[in-house]
C-alpha positions, -999 to +999 in steps of 0.1 A: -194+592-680-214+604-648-245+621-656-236+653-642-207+661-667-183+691-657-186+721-678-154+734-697-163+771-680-153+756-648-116+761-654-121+798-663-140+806-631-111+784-613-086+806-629-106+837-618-108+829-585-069+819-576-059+855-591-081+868-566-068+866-528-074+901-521-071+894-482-039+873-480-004+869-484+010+839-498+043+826-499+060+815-534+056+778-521+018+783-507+011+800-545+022+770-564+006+749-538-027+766-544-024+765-582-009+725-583-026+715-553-062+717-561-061+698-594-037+666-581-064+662-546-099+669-571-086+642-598-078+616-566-111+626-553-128+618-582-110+582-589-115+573-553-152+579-557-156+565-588-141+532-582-164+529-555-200+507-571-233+527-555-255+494-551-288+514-547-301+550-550-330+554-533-359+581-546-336+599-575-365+597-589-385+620-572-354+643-559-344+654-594-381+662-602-385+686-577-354+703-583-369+706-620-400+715-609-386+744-586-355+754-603-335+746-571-334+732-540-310+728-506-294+699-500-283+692-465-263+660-455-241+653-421-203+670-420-194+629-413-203+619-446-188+649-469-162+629-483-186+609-509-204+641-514-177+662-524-181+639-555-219+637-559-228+674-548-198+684-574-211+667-597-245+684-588-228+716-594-243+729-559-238+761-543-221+760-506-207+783-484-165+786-478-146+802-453-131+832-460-098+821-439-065+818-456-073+780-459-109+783-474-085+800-501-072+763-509-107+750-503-127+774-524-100+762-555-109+728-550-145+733-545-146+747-578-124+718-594-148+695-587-174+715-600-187+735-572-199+769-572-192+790-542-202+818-518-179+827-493-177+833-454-183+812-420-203+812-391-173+830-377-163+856-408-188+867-428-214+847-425-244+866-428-231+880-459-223+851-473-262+831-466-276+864-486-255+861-514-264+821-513-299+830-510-296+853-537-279+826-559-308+796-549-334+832-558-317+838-593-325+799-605-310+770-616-287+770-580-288+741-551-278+752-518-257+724-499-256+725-464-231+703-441-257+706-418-239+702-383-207+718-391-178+726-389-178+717-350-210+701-347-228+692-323-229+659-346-262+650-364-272+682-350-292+702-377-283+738-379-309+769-390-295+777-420-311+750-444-342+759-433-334+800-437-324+795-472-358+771-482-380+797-461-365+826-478-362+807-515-393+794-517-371+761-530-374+725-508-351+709-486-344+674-499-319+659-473-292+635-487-271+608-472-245+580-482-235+548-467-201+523-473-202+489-465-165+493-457-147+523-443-125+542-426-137+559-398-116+588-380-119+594-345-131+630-349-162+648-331-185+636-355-168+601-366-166+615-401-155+583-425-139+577-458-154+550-481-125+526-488-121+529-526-135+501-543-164+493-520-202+492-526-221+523-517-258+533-513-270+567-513-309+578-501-328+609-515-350+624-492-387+635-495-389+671-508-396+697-472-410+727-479-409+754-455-440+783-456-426+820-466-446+831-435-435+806-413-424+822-375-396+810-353-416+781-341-429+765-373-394+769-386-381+748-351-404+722-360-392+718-397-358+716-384-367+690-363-385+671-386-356+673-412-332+660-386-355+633-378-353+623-408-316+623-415-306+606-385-331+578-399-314+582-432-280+577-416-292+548-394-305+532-425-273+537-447-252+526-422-278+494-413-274+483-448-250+460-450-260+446-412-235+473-396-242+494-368-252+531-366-214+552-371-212+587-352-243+584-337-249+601-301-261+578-280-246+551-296-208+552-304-208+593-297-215+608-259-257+612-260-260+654-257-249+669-223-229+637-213-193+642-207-170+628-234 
């Protein structure tokens, strides 16, 4: 059994939550999608993660003792490698944001299949509501805040403000995360986001605990962010070096560098 075991309350809150689409309209056929739906994509999920072998896991060690020693922390990780990490961060029980569009309705009940817990709104609905009530979660204890950090349009491997809102405002560290698969299937989307093929070997790499002052101004928090994407792109590179493969989604490399034309 994985380490992170599912709690039976999940089911409850799942429950909860598809009896409450206060803002929508659904059809008979998108209501039984929504309740059937869900369950039959989180237990493929889950399968197709689990037959996959992780080879190495790289400073779990030091990850899981900060998030002990500070009751929380925010996890940010690349849109392109989500698919593994719908798995892991579930697992995690981390907090993330959802859209509060008729389709985040079908993603929110699958977030919270898989373990999840969820705040919701978009950079485009809600937003700012929703990064104070994930602050407020990450303030309360015991939540991690995860972050596709350069979504949902990128620009790829592009790290956004918000991880470094939430660890200023929580006092809790950013501990960056990322996965690599020796064998793949790689979509020709903006960011080149792949799927491990099921039954391959896996490696995933914890990143250093980054703590960002309470105090900090605009500046010092543009530095962090740069350092923490620095470091991510590395972690990418490295995961997908592993196995003697070249960089995936990288700009520069198999994406247009920033400001070329695609």
């Amino acid at each position: 059994m994985h380490k992170y075991c599912l709690p039976p309350v999940r089911t409850l809150v799942y429950i909860e939550a598809m009896s409450d689409n206060k803002h929508y309209t659904f059809k008979w056929h998108e209501r039984l999608l929504l309740r059937c739906g869900p369950p039959l994509v989180a237990a493929l999920l889950k399968l197709w993660c689990r037959s996959c072998r992780v080879v190495a896991r790289e400073n779990e060690e030091r990850e899981l003792a900060a998030v002990k020693q500070y009751d929380g922390c925010v996890y940010p990780t690349w849109h392109q490698r989500m698919f593994y990490f719908f798995y892991d961060f579930g697992a995690r029980h981390v907090t993330m944001m959802i859209s509060k569009s008729k389709d985040g309705e079908y993603a929110n009940a699958l977030a919270l299949r898989l373990g999840f817990y969820s705040v919701r709104g978009s950079a485009t609905r809600g937003g700012r509501t929703a990064m104070h009530a994930l602050i407020d979660k990450v303030n309360g204890g015991g939540h991690k805040a995860g972050m596709m950090a350069d979504g949902p349009k990128g620009p790829p491997r592009t790290l956004k403000m918000g991880s470094v809102i939430i660890a200023r405002a929580t006092g809790r560290p950013i501990i960056p995360m990322m996965v690599g698969a020796k064998r793949k299937i790689v979509f020709k989307s903006w960011d080149r986001y792949f799927l491990p093929v099921p039954f391959t070997q896996v490696v995933l790499l914890h990143g250093d605990p980054v703590f960002v002052p309470p105090d900090a101004d605009e500046a010092q928090c543009e530095e962090i962010r740069r350092l923490v994407e620095t470091r991510m792109n590395e972690m990418a590179d490295r995961c997908d070096r592993w196995w003697g493969g070249e960089p995936v989604g990288k700009p520069g490399h198999d994406l247009p560098a920033p400001g070329e034309e695609k």
